[in-house]
C-alpha positions as CSV (number, residue, x, y, z in Angstrom):
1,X,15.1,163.9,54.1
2,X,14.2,160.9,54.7
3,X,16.8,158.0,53.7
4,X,15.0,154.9,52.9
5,X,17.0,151.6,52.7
6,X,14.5,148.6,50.6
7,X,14.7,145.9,53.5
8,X,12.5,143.5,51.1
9,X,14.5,144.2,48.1
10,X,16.7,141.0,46.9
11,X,20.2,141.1,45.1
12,X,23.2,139.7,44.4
13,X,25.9,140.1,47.3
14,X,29.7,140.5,46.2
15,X,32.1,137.6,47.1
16,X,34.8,139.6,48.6
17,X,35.8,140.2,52.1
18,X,33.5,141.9,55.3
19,X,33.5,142.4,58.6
20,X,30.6,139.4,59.8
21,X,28.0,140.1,62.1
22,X,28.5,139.0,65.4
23,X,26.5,139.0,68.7
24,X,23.9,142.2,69.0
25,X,25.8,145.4,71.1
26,X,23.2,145.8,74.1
27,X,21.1,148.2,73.5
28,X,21.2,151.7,73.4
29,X,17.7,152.8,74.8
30,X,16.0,156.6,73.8
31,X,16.1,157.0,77.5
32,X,19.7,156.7,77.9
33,X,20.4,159.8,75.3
34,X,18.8,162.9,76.7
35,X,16.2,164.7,74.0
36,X,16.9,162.7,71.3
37,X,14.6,159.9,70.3
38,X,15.1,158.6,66.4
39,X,13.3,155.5,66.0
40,X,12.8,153.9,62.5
41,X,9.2,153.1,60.8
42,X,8.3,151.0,57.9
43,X,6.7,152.7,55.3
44,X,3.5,151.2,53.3
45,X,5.9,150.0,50.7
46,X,8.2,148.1,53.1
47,X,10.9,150.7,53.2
48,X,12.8,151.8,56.1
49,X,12.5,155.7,56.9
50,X,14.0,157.7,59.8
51,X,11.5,159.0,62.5
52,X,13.4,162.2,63.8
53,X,12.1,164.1,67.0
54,X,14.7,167.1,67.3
55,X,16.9,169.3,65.4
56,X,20.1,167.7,66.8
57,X,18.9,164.5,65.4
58,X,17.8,166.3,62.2
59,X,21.4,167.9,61.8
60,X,23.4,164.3,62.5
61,X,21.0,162.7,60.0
62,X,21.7,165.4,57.4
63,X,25.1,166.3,57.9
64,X,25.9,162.0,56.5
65,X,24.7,162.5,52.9
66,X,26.5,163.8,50.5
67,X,25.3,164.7,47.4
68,X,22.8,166.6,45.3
69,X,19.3,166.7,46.0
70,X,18.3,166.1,42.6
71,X,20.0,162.6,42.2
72,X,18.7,160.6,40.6
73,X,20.2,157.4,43.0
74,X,20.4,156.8,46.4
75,X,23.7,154.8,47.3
76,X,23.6,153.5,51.1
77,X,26.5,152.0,52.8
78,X,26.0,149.8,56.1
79,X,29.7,150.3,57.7
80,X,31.5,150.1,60.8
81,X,34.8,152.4,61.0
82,X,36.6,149.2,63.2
83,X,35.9,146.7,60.6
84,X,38.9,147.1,58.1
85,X,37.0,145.8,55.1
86,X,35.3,148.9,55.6
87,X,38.7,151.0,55.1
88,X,39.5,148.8,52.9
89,X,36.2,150.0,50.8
90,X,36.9,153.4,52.1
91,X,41.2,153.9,50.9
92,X,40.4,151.7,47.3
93,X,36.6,152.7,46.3
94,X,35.0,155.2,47.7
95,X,37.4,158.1,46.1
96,X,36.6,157.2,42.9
97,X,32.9,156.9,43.9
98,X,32.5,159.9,44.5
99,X,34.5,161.6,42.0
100,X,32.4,160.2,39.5
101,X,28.7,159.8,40.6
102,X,28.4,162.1,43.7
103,X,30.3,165.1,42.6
104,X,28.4,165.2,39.0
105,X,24.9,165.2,40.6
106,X,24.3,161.3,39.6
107,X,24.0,159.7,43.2
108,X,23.3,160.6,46.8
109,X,26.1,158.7,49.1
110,X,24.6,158.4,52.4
111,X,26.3,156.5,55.5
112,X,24.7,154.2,57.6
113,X,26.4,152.9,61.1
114,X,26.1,149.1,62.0
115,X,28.7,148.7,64.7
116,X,29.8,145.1,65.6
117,X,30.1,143.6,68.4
118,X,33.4,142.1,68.2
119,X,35.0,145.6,67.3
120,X,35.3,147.1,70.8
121,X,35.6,151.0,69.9
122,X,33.0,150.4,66.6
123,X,30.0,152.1,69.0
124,X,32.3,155.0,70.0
125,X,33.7,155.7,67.0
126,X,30.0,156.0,65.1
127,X,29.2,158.3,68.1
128,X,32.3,160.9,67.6
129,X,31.3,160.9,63.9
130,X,27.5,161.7,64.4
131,X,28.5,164.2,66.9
132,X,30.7,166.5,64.1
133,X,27.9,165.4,61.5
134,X,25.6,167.6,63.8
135,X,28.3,170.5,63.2
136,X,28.5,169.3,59.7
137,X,31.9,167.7,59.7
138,X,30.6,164.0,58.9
139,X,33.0,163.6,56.3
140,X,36.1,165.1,57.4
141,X,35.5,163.0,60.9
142,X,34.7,159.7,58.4
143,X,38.2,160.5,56.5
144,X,39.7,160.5,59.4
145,X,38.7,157.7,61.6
146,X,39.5,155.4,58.9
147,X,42.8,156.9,57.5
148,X,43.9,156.1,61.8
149,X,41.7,153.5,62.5
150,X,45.1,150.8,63.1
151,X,46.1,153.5,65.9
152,X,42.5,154.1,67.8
153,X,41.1,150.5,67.1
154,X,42.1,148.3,70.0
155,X,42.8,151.0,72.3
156,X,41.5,150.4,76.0
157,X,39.7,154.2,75.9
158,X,39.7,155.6,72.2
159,X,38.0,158.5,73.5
160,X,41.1,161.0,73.8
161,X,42.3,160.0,70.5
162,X,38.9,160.8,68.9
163,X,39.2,164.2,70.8
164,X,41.9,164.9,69.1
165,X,40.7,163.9,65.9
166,X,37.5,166.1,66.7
167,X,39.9,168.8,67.0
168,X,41.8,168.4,64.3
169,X,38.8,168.4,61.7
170,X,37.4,171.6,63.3
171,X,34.8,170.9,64.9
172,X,33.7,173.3,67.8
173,X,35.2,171.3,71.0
174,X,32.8,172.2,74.0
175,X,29.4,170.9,72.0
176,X,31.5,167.7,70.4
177,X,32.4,167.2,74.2
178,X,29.1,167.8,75.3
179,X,27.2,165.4,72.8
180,X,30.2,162.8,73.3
181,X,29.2,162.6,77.3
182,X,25.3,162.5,77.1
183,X,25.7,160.4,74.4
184,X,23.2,162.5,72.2
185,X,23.4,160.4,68.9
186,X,23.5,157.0,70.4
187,X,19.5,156.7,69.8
188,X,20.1,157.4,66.1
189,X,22.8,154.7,66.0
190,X,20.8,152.3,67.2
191,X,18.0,153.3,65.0
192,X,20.7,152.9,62.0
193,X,21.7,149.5,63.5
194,X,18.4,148.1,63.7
195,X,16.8,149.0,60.6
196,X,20.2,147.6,59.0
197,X,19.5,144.5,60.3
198,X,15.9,144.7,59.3
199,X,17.3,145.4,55.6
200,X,19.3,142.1,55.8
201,X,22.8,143.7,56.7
202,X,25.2,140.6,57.8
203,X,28.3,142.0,57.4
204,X,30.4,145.2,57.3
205,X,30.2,147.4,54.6
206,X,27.1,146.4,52.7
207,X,26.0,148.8,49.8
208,X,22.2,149.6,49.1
209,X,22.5,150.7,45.8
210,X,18.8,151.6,44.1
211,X,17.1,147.7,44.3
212,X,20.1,146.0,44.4
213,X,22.5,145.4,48.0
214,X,26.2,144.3,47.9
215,X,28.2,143.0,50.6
216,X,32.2,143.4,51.1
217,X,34.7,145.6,50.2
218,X,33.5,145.8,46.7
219,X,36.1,147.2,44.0
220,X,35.1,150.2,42.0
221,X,34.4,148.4,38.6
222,X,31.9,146.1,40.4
223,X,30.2,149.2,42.1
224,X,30.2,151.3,38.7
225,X,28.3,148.2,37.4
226,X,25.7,148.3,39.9
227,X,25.7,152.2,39.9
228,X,24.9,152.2,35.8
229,X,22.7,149.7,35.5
230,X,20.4,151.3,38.5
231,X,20.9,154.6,36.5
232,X,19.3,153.2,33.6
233,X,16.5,151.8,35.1
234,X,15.9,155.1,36.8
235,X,16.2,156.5,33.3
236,X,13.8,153.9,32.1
237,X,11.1,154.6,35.0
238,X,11.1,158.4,34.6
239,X,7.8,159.8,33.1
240,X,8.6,161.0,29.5
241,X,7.0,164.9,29.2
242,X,3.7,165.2,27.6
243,X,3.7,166.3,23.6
C-alpha cells in the first residue's frame, strides 16, 4: 500500500474525551504467530511504513482501508474497540465521515489498532477483526464490535461472542477459527501498536489526518475542519500542468 502515519509531525490535539494509555500489553513476538512477521520501518522522511512478509499479512493490512486509491488524503485512526470513546467516535462521527469524504473519492480512512492495557478483551477483539479483514470483512467485523461492545467488553472469555459475531458478518468460519487459534495477525497488531506509539499515540482514538493528529472522540465539525483545511493544502502542493 503502504499506510504511513507522520510520527514527527506536530498538531493540535482535540480537548474531548479518550481512552488514556496505560501500562504496555506484553508483547506479542513474530515468533509467537506462525508465518507472519509485519514489523514496521521508518522511512528516510521519518514516516512510519508497514514491512509485510506474506499474503495473509498483505490481505489483513488491505482489507482496513477504505477508500479510493486516488485520494487525495490519508485519514488514520489509532483506536481500540474496548475503549468507549472510540464508539463513542465510531456511533456520532464516523458515519458522516465517510459519507462525505470517503465515499466521494476525497479521503482514504484506514484503521490502526492500539489496544490498552486496562481494556482486557482490547487485544482479542483487534485480532477477530484482522482475522475477517483477511477475508475482507474489516468493516462489517468493526461495525459490529462496537455496536456490542457493552455486551463482549468485560466478559471473562469474549472469544465465543466474537465467534458469533464472525458468523454473523459472513465470514468463512473454519479459516476465522484457524487464524483466531495461531494467532496469525497478532504480529501485525503489535506492529500497529508500536509504530502508534512511535507516532505519539497517548490515548484512544487519535486521528492522523494529512500533517495534523487529533486526540478524543472528536465531533464531525471539528474533523471536517481538519479534513478541509488538509484538502487545500493538498490542493495547494499539487503540481499545476505544464502550458
Amino acid at each position: 500500500m503502504p499506510l504511513k502515519l507522520l510520527s514527527g509531525a506536530l498538531a493540535t490535539a482535540a480537548l474531548v474525551a479518550a481512552c488514556g494509555r496505560a501500562a504496555p500489553r506484553a508483547s506479542m513476538a513474530a515468533s509467537d504467530t506462525g508465518a507472519v512477521t509485519q514489523r514496521a520501518s521508518a522511512t528516510s522522511d521519518g514516516a512510519i511504513a508497514p514491512v509485510l512478509a506474506d499474503t495473509l499479512a498483505e490481505r489483513a493490512d488491505r482489507g482496513r482501508v477504505m477508500g479510493d486509491t486516488t485520494a487525495a488524503l490519508w485519514v488514520v485512526m489509532a483506536s481500540d474497540f474496548q475503549c468507549p470513546f472510540c464508539k463513542i467516535w465510531h456511533d456520532s462521527t464516523m458515519g458522516s465521515v465517510v459519507q462525505s469524504y470517503v465515499k466521494t473519492g476525497k479521503v482514504r480512512l484506514a484503521y490502526i489498532n492500539f489496544p490498552l492495557g486496562q481494556h482486557r478483551n482490547a487485544a482479542p477483539a483487534a485480532e477477530a477483526a484482522m482475522c475477517a479483514s483477511v477475508q475482507g470483512k474489516f468493516w462489517a467485523m468493526h461495525d459490529s464490535l462496537f455496536a456490542r461492545q457493552e455486551r463482549w467488553g468485560e466478559l471473562p472469555n469474549a472469544i465465543p461472542m466474537f465467534d458469533t459475531l464472525a458468523t454473523r458478518v459472513g465470514v468463512a468460519m473454519p479459516a476465522w477459527r484457524k487464524c483466531m487459534s495461531t494467532h496469525a495477525t497478532a504480529a501485525l497488531i503489535q506492529a500497529d501498536r508500536d509504530r502508534g506509539a512511535a507516532a505519539g499515540v497517548g490515548s484512544t482514538p487519535t486521528f492522523f489526518i494529512g500533517t495534523r493528529r487529533l486526540a478524543g472522540a472528536v465531533p464531525f465539525a471539528e474533523m471536517r475542519a481538519a479534513i478541509d483545511g488538509e484538502l487545500a493544502k493538498a490542493r495547494a502542493a499539487k503540481p499545476k500542468p505544464a502550458r
